[in-house]
C-alpha positions in Angstrom: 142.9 102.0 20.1 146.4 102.4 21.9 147.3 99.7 24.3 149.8 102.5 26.3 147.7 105.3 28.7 146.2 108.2 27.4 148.3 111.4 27.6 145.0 113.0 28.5 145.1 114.1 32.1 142.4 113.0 34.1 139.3 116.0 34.5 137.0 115.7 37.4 134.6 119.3 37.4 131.7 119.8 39.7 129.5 119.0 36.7 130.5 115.6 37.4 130.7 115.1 40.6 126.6 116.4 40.3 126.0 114.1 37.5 127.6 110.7 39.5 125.3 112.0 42.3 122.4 112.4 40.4 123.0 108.9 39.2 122.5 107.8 43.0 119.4 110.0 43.4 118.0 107.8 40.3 118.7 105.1 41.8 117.1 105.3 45.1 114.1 107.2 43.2 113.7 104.0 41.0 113.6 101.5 43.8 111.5 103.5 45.7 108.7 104.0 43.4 108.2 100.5 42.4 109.1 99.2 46.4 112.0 97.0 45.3 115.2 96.2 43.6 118.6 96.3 44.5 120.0 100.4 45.0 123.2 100.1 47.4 125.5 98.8 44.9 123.9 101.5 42.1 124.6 104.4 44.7 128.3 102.9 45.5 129.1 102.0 41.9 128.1 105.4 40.3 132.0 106.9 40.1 133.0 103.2 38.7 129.9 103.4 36.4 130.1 107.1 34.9 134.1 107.0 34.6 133.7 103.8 32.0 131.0 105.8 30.1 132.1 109.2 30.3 136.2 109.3 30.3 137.5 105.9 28.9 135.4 103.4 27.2 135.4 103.5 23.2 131.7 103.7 22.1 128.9 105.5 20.3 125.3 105.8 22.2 123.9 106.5 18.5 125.2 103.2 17.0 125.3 100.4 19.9 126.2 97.2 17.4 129.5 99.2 16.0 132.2 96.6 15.2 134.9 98.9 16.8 133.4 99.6 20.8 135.0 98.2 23.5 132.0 96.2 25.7 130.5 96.3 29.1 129.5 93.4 31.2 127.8 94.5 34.4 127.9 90.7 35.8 126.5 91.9 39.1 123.3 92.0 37.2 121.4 92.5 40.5 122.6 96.4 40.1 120.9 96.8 36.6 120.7 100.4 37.4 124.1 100.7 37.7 124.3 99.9 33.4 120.7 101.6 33.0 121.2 104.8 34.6 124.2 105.2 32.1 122.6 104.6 29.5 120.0 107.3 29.9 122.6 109.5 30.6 124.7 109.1 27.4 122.1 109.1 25.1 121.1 105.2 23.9 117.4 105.5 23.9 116.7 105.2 27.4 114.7 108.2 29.0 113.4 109.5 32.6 110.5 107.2 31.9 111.9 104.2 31.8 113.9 104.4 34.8 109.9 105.8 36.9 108.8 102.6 35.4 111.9 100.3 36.4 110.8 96.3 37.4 107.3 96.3 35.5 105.2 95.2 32.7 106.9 96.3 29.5 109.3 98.8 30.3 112.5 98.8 29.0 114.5 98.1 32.1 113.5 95.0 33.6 114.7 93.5 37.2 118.0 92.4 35.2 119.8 93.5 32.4 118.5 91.5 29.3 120.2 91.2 25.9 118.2 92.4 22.8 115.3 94.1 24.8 117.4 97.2 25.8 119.5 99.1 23.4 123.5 99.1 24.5 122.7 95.9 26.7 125.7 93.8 25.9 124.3 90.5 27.6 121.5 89.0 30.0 123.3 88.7 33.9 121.3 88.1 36.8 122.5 84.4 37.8 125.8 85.6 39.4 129.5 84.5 37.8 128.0 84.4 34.1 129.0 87.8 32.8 132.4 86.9 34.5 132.6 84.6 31.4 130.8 86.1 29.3 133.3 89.1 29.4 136.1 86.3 29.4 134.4 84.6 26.1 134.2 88.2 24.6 138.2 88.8 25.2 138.6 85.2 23.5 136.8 86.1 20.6 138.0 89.2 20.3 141.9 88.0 19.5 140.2 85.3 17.6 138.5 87.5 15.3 141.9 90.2 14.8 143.7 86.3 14.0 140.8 86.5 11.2 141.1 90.0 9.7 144.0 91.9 11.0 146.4 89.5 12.3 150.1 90.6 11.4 148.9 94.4 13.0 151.3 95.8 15.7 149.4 95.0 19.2 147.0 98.6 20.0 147.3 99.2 16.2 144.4 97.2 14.2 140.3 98.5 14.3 139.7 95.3 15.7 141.6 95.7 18.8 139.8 97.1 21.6 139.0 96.2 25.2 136.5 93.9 27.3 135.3 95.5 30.5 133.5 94.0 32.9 132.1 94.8 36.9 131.7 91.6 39.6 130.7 91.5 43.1 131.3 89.6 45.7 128.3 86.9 44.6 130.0 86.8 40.9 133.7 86.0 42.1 132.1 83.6 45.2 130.4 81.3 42.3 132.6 78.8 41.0 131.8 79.7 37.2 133.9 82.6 37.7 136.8 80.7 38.8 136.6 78.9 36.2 136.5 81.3 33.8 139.4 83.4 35.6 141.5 80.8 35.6 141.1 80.2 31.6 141.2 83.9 31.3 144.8 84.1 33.1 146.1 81.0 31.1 144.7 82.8 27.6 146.8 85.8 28.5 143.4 88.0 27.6 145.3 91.4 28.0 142.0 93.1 26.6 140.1 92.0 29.6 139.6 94.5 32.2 137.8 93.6 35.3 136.6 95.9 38.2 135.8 94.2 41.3 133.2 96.0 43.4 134.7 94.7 46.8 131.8 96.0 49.3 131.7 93.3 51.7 128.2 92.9 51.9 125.9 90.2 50.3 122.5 88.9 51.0 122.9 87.8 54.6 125.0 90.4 56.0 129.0 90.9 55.9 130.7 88.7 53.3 132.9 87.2 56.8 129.9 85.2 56.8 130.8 83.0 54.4 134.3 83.6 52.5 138.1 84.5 53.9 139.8 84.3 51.2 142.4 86.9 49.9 140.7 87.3 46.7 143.5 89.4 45.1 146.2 87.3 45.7 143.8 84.5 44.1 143.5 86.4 41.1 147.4 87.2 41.1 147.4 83.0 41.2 145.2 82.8 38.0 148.1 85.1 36.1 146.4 88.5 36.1 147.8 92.1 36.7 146.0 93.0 39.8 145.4 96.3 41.5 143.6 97.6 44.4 141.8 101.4 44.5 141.1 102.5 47.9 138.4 104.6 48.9 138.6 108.7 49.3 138.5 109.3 53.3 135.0 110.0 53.0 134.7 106.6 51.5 133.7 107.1 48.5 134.7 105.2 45.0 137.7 107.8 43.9 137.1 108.4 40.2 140.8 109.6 39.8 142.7 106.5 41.3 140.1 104.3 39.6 140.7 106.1 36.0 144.8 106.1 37.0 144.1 102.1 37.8 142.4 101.3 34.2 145.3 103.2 32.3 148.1 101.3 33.9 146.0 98.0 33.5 145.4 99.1 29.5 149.2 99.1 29.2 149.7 95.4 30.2 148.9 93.6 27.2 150.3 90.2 27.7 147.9 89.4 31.0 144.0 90.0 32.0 143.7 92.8 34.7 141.8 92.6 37.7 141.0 96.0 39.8 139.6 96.0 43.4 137.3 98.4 43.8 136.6 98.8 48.3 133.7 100.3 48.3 130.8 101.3 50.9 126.9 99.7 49.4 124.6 102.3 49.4 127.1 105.3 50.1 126.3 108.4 50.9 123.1 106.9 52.9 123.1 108.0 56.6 121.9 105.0 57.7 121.8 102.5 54.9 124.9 102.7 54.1 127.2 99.4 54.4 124.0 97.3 55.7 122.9 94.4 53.8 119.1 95.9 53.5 120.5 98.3 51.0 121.8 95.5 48.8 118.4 94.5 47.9 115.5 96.6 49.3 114.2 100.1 48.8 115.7 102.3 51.2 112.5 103.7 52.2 111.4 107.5 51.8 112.9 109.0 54.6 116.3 107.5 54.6 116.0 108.6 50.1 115.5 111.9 51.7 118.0 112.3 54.1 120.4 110.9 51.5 119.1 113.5 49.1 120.2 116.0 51.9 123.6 115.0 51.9 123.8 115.5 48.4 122.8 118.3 48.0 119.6 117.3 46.4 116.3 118.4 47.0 114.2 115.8 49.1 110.9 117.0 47.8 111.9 116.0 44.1 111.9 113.2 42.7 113.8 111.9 39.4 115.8 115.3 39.9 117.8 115.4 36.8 119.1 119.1 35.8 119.3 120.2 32.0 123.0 121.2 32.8 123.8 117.6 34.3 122.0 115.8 31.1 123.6 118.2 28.4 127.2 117.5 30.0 126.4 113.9 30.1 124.8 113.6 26.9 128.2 114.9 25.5 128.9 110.7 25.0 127.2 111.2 21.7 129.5 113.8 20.5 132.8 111.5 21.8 131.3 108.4 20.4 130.5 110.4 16.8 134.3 111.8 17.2 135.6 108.0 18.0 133.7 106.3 15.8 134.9 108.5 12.6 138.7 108.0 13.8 138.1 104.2 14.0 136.3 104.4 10.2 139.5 105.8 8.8 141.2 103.3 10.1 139.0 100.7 9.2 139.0 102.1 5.5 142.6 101.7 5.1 142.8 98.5 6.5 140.1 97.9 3.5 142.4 99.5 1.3 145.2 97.6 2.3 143.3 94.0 2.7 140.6 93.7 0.1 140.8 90.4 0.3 140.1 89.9 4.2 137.4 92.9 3.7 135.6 90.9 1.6 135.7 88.1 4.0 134.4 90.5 6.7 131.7 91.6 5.0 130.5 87.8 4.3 131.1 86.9 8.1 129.3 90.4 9.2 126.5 89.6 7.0 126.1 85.9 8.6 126.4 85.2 5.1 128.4 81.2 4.4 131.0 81.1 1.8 129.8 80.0 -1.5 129.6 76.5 -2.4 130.1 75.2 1.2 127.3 72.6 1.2 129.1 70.8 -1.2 132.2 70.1 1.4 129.7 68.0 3.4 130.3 64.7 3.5 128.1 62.1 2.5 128.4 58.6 4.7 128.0 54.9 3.0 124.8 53.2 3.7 125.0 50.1 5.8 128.3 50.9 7.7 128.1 51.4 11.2 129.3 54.7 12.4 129.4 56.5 15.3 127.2 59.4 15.3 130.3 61.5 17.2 132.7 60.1 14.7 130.8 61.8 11.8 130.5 65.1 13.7 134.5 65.4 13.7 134.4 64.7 9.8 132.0 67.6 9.6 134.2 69.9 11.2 137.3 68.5 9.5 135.2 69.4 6.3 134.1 72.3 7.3 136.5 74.1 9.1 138.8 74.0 5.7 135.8 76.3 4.3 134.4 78.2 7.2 137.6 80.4 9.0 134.9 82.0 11.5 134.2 78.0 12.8 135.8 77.5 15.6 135.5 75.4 18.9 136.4 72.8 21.4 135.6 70.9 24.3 136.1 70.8 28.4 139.4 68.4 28.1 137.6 65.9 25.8 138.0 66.3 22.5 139.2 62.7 21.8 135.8 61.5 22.9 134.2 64.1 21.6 135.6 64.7 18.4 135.8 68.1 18.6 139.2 69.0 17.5 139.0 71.1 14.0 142.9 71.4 13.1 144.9 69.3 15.0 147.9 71.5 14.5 146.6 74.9 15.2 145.4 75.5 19.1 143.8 78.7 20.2 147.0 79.8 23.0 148.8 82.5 23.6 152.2 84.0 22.8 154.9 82.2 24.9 152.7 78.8 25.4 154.6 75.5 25.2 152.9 73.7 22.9 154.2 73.5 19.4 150.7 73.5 17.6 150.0 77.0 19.9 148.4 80.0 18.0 147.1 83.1 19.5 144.2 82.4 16.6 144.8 79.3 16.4 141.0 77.1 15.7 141.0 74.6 18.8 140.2 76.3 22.2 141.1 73.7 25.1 138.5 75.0 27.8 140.0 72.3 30.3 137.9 71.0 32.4 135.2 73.7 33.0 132.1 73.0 31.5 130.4 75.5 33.4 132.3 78.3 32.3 133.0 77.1 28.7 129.2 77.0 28.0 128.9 80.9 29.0 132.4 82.2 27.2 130.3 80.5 24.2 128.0 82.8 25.1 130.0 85.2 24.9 132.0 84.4 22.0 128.6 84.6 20.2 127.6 87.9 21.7 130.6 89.4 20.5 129.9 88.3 16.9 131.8 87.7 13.9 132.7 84.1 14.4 130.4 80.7 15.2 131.5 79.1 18.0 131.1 75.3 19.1 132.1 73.5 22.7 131.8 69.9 23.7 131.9 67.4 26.3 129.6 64.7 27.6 125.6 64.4 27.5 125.6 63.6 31.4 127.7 67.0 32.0 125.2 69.4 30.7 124.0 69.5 34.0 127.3 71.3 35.0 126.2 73.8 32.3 122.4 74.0 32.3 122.6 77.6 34.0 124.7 79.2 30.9 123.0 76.7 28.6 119.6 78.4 29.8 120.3 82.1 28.7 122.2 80.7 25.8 118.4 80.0 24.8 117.2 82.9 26.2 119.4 85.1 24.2 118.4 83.2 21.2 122.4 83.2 20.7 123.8 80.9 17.8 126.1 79.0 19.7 126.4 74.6 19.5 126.6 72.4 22.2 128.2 69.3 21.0 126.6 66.7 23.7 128.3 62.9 23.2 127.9 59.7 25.2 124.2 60.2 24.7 122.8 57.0 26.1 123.3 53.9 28.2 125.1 52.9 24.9 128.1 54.2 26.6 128.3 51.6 28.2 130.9 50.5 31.0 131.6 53.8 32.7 128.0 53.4 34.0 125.2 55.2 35.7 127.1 58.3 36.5 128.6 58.8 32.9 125.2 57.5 31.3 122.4 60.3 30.9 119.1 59.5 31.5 117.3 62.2 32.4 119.1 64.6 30.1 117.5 64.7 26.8 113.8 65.2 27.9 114.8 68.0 30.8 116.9 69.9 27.9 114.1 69.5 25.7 112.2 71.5 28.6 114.0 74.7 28.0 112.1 77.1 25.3 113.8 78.1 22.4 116.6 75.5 22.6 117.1 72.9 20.1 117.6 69.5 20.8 119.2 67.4 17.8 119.8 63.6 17.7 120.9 62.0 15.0 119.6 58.6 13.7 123.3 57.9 12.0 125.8 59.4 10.3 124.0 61.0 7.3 121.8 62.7 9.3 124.3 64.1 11.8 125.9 66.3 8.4 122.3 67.0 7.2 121.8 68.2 10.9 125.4 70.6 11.3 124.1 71.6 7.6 121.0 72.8 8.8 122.3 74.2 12.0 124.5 76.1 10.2 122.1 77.5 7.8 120.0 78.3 11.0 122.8 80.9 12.4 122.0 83.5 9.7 119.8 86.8 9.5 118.0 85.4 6.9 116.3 82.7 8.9 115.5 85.0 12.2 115.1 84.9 15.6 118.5 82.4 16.1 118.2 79.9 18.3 121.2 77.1 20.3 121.7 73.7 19.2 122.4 70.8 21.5 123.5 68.0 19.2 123.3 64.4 21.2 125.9 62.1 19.7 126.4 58.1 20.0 129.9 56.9 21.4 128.5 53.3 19.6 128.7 52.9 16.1 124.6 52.8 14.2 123.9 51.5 11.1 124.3 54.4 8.5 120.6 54.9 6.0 120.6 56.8 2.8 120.9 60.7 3.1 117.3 62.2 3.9 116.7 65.9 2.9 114.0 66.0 5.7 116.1 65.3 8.5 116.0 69.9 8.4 112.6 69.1 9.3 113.1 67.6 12.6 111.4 64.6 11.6 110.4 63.0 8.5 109.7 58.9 7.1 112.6 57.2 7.2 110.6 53.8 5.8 107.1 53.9 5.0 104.9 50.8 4.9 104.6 48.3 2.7 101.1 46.5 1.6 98.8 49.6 2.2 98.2 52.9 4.9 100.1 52.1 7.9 98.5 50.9 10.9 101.2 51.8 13.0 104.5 54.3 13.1 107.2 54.0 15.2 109.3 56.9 16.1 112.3 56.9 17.5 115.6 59.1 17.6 119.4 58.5 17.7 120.7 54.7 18.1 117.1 53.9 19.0 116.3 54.6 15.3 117.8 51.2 14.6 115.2 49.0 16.4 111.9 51.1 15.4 113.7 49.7 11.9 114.3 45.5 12.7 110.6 45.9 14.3 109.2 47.1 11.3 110.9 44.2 9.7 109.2 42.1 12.2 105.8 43.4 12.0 105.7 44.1 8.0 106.5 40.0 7.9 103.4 39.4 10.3 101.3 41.8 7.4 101.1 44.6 10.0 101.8 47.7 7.7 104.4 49.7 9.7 105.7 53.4 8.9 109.6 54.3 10.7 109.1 58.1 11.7 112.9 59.0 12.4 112.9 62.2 14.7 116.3 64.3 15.4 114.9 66.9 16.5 111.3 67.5 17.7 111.9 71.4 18.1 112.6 71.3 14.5 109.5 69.2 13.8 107.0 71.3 15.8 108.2 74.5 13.8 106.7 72.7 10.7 103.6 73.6 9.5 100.3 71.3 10.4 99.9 70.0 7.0 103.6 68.7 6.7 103.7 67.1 10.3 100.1 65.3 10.2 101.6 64.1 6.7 104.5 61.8 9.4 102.0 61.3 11.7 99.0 60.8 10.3 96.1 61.4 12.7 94.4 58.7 11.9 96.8 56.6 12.8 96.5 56.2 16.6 98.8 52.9 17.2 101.9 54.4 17.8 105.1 53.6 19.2 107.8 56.0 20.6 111.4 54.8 21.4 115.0 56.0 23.3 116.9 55.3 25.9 116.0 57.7 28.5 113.2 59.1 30.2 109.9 59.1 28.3 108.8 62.6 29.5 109.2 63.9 25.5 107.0 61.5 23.5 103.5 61.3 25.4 102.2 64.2 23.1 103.2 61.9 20.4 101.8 58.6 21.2 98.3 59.9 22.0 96.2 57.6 24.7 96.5 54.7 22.8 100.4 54.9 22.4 103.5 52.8 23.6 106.9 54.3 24.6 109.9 52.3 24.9 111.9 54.1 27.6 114.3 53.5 30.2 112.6 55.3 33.5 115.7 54.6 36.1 119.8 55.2 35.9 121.5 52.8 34.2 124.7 50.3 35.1 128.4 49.8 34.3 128.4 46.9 31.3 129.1 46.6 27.7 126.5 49.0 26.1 124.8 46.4 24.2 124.6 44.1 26.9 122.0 47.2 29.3 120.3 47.9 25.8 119.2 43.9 26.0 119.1 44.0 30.1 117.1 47.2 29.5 114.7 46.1 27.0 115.6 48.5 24.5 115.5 45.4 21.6 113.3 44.8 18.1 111.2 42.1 20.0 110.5 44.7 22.7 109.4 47.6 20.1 107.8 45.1 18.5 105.6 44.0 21.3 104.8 47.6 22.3 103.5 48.1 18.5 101.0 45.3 19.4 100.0 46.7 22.7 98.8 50.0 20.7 97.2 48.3 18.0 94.9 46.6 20.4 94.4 50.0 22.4 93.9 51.7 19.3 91.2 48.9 18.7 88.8 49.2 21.4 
């Protein structure tokens, strides 16, 4: 990759002016036949779309995952034809077929783009503003990942440099997760992140004067990027020339993030669609797809009209991405030659592979000593990251609460920042206070690959993040949420700063993990198993929300079944038990005093401790009847929130301990008392479900 412009003038035949048009007739043709979608942008973004693919973007249609490619974010998801479309046409897998069957059961080109189900598909957008960070997490871990291979390389001279591009509309740079991420983007200095704005002026409910006024170029100038403007051909068409002059000259500024304006008409060349809001998200309707097809130059009778000559020329991407590809291998090979050392590190991280021996850096708490579940998390990292060079993370401007930091002297900031512990590669990202955007650049950062990537702030402030946190799952992407400030426990910043709610509604999205830990052994058992999660070897991957204590817990002996989700933390004494407790987090604590209680009144008792009930229902039915025996219908569930997780687990004749309104501003163990979250009251419920278990 060079970071100056190509000295390769800028070719624009007939042959492609037929292909970007055939691109539009695909995407009318698309919409039509199913009778909805989202065609005007499509139809206006074609030039944008086919000058990425065809004239400047590094990649190879016939190998999709290479280490070397530059990416594409189409964050105006909405327009997934504008990303499918070009995909068919530059030979990734996708064929005439799946663009007739566009929007239905099984195809390969759903409503929105989605990561892992269609080949060259860099990551799931729909909700608007995400791929906005997601591109801007990609740049981050981009530089983070030269710092780990190739970092003394001249800039535009090492196989791990190459760019970030990404397309927004109007709904992505109108959400605030965008601003967010902009404005972290500008302060990084990302100088690989190229953004085209598709500025059409239309949304939903008609022109964007509607809603927003804003001189969105001069906020972007704000934010620290290079900024330019392309204006429309007099016909008003996208102009593929200025547009390819534009991403040159923003290639050649390394040192800030580049944002291009893109005017454009939705739904040009349509007669009468064109520039209305109906052609952002309707089908256009047969006769205005054929009098479109008219102006074209297309035949209105066919349908799906794509010529051998426009598909050969296109289909040409293959050859380019082959011819790339083997000039980015010898370069990668002598950068082998020259760094065996760092290649063998490569290979490890590629592989998802640990370093040998890392287990053994864990540390291993005292019994007895109460410690704060968030406190034992930083020690984990501190272990860890002296082991682990591809762990990296931070927090949204709380990493004193959080315990987050990783190496103290060595902050993820750019040339010419400040600060003296500033690194371009440097471990600790500040995300500042944008939990929004720092929970989808994790995303990203994870897409991207080659390094594991962790962000905290508060429990309470998932909210702020549920939307990225959401895809996060649906992505199956490896990426850890460190949540602390899990309870009421917090204490005296009260009911807004105390979750409640939290735990159970994250518990409610599929495939992500919830992970609480009882005490400080349990929280290193838990990042161990975590870690050991993010690797080929186990699978489908999966995100981990870890839910820390700002209160110090009583710390029990190190249990090898806390990777099981849940497992017996005390068993009974003096025969079968005739009831278990379960409970998770600082709530572990009283399921243990009541057993103390009720093994002195000769009530056998069992302590189930439960970190993570995703991790327990994985197990098999043999294991988990073996912790809660069936037979054993007096049961009692307990933690300070919302009860909504544990009624599957109590059966009908089960108690749950749970707090079931907000909280209040007081010492933490003062609204654990107030609350009834004590022994006695854990206690009490255990008799309540003995005698419903009796009768």
């Amino acid at each position: 990759m060079s970071t100056k412009p190509t000295t390769t003038e800028f070719e624009w035949t007939e042959l492609d002016q037929r292909a970007v048009d055939t691109v539009r007739v695909l995407a009318m043709d698309s919409v039509q036949k199913v009778g909805n979608g989202h065609p005007g942008t499509a139809m206006s973004l074609a030039p944008a779309a086919y000058v990425l693919f065809q004239k400047l973007m590094r990649h190879d249609p016939a190998d999709a995952d290479w280490t070397g490619r530059d990416r594409f974010v189409l964050s105006a998801g909405h327009s997934s034809l504008t990303l499918y479309i070009q995909l068919f046409l530059a030979g990734y897998g996708l064929e005439l077929d799946d663009l007739k069957s566009f929007r239905t059961w099984g195809s390969k080109t759903p409503g929105h783009p989605e990561y892992g189900h269609t080949t060259g598909v860099e990551t799931t957008t729909g909700p608007l503003g995400q791929g906005v960070a997601n591109a801007v997490g990609m740049a981050m871990a981009a530089r983070y990942e030269r710092g780990l291979f190739d970092p003394d390389a001249a800039q535009g001279s090492s196989p791990f440099d190459h760019y970030i591009y990404a397309i927004a509309g109007d709904g992505c740079l109108q959400e605030g997760i965008s601003a967010e991420a902009s404005s972290l983007a500008g302060h990084q200095k990302l100088g690989n992140l190229i953004m085209l704005w598709d500025d059409n002026h239309i949304s939903i409910e008609g022109d964007t004067e509607t809603a927003i006024s804003e001189d969105t170029v001069k906020r972007y100038e704000a934010y620290g990027w290079h900024v330019q403007r392309v204006e429309p051909k007099e016909n008003g068409d996208l102009d593929p020339e200025a547009l390819f002059r534009a991403i040159e000259a923003a290639k050649a500024v390394t040192d800030k993030p580049s944002f291009i304006a893109m005017r454009s008409i939705i739904a040009w060349p349509a007669p009468h669609a064109q520039n209305t809001e109906a052609a952002h998200g309707s089908a256009l309707g047969e006769e205005e797809v054929a009098a479109t097809k008219r102006v074209l130059g297309f035949d209105p009778e066919k349908h799906f009209e794509v010529t051998d000559e426009v598909l050969a020329h296109t289909r040409g991407a293959l050859d380019r991405g082959r011819d790339a590809k083997k000039e980015w291998e010898k370069s990668f090979a002598a950068w082998r030659t020259a760094n065996p050392e760092r290649a063998a590190e490569f290979d490890r991280i590629a592989a998802t592979e640990l370093p040998e021996g890392w287990e053994d850096h864990l540390p291993v708490f005292e019994t007895g000593k109460p410690v704060a579940t968030r406190a034992a998390s930083g020690k984990v990292l501190h272990a860890l990251g002296a082991v682990i060079p591809e762990l990296w993370g931070g927090s949204a401007d709380l990493a004193g609460s959080n315990n987050t930091t990783i190496d103290k002297t060595s902050s993820f900031l750019p040339e010419g920042n400040p600060l003296p512990e500033a690194d371009p590669y440097g471990r600790t990202i500040h995300f500042g206070i944008r939990e929004h955007s720092m929970a989808a650049e994790m995303n990203g950062i994870a897409l991207h690959g080659n390094t594991r990537i962790y962000g905290g702030t508060f429990l309470v402030f998932s909210d702020y993040m549920r939307n990225a946190v959401r895809l996060s799952a649906l992505m199956h992407l490896p990426v850890t949420y460190v949540w602390t400030h899990d309870s009421i426990g917090l204490g005296e910043d009260g009911p807004t700063h105390q979750p409640v709610e939290h735990l159970a509604s994250l518990r409610a999205i599929p495939g992500l993990n919830i992970v609480r830990p009882a005490d400080a052994n349990e929280t290193a058992l838990a990042w161990r198993e975590i870690l050991r999660r993010y690797t080929k070897k186990f699978g489908v991957g999966a995100p981990h929300g870890l839910a820390l204590t700002r209160q110090g817990v009583p710390t029990y002996p190190a249990n090898e079944d806390t990777a099981k989700g849940g497992y017996v933390l005390f068993d009974a004494d003096g025969g079968d038990p005739q009831v278990v407790l379960i409970g998770t987090g600082s709530e572990v604590q009283l399921a243990v005093e009541a057993r103390e209680q009720l093994q002195a009144a000769g009530i056998p008792t069992r302590v189930v401790s439960m970190p993570c009930v995703e991790w327990f229902e994985q197990q098999d039915q043999e294991y988990r009847d073996s912790v809660l025996p069936p037979s054993v219908k007096a049961r009692v569930a307990v933690e300070a929130g919302i009860g909504l997780t544990w009624h599957r687990f109590v059966g009908d004749a089960g108690r749950i301990v749970s707090l079931e309104h907000f909280g209040a501003s007081a010492d933490g163990k003062v609204l654990f008392r107030e609350f009834g979250f004590t022994a006695d009251a854990v206690a009490a419920a255990a008799r309540e479900s003995l005698e419903a278990a009796a009768r």
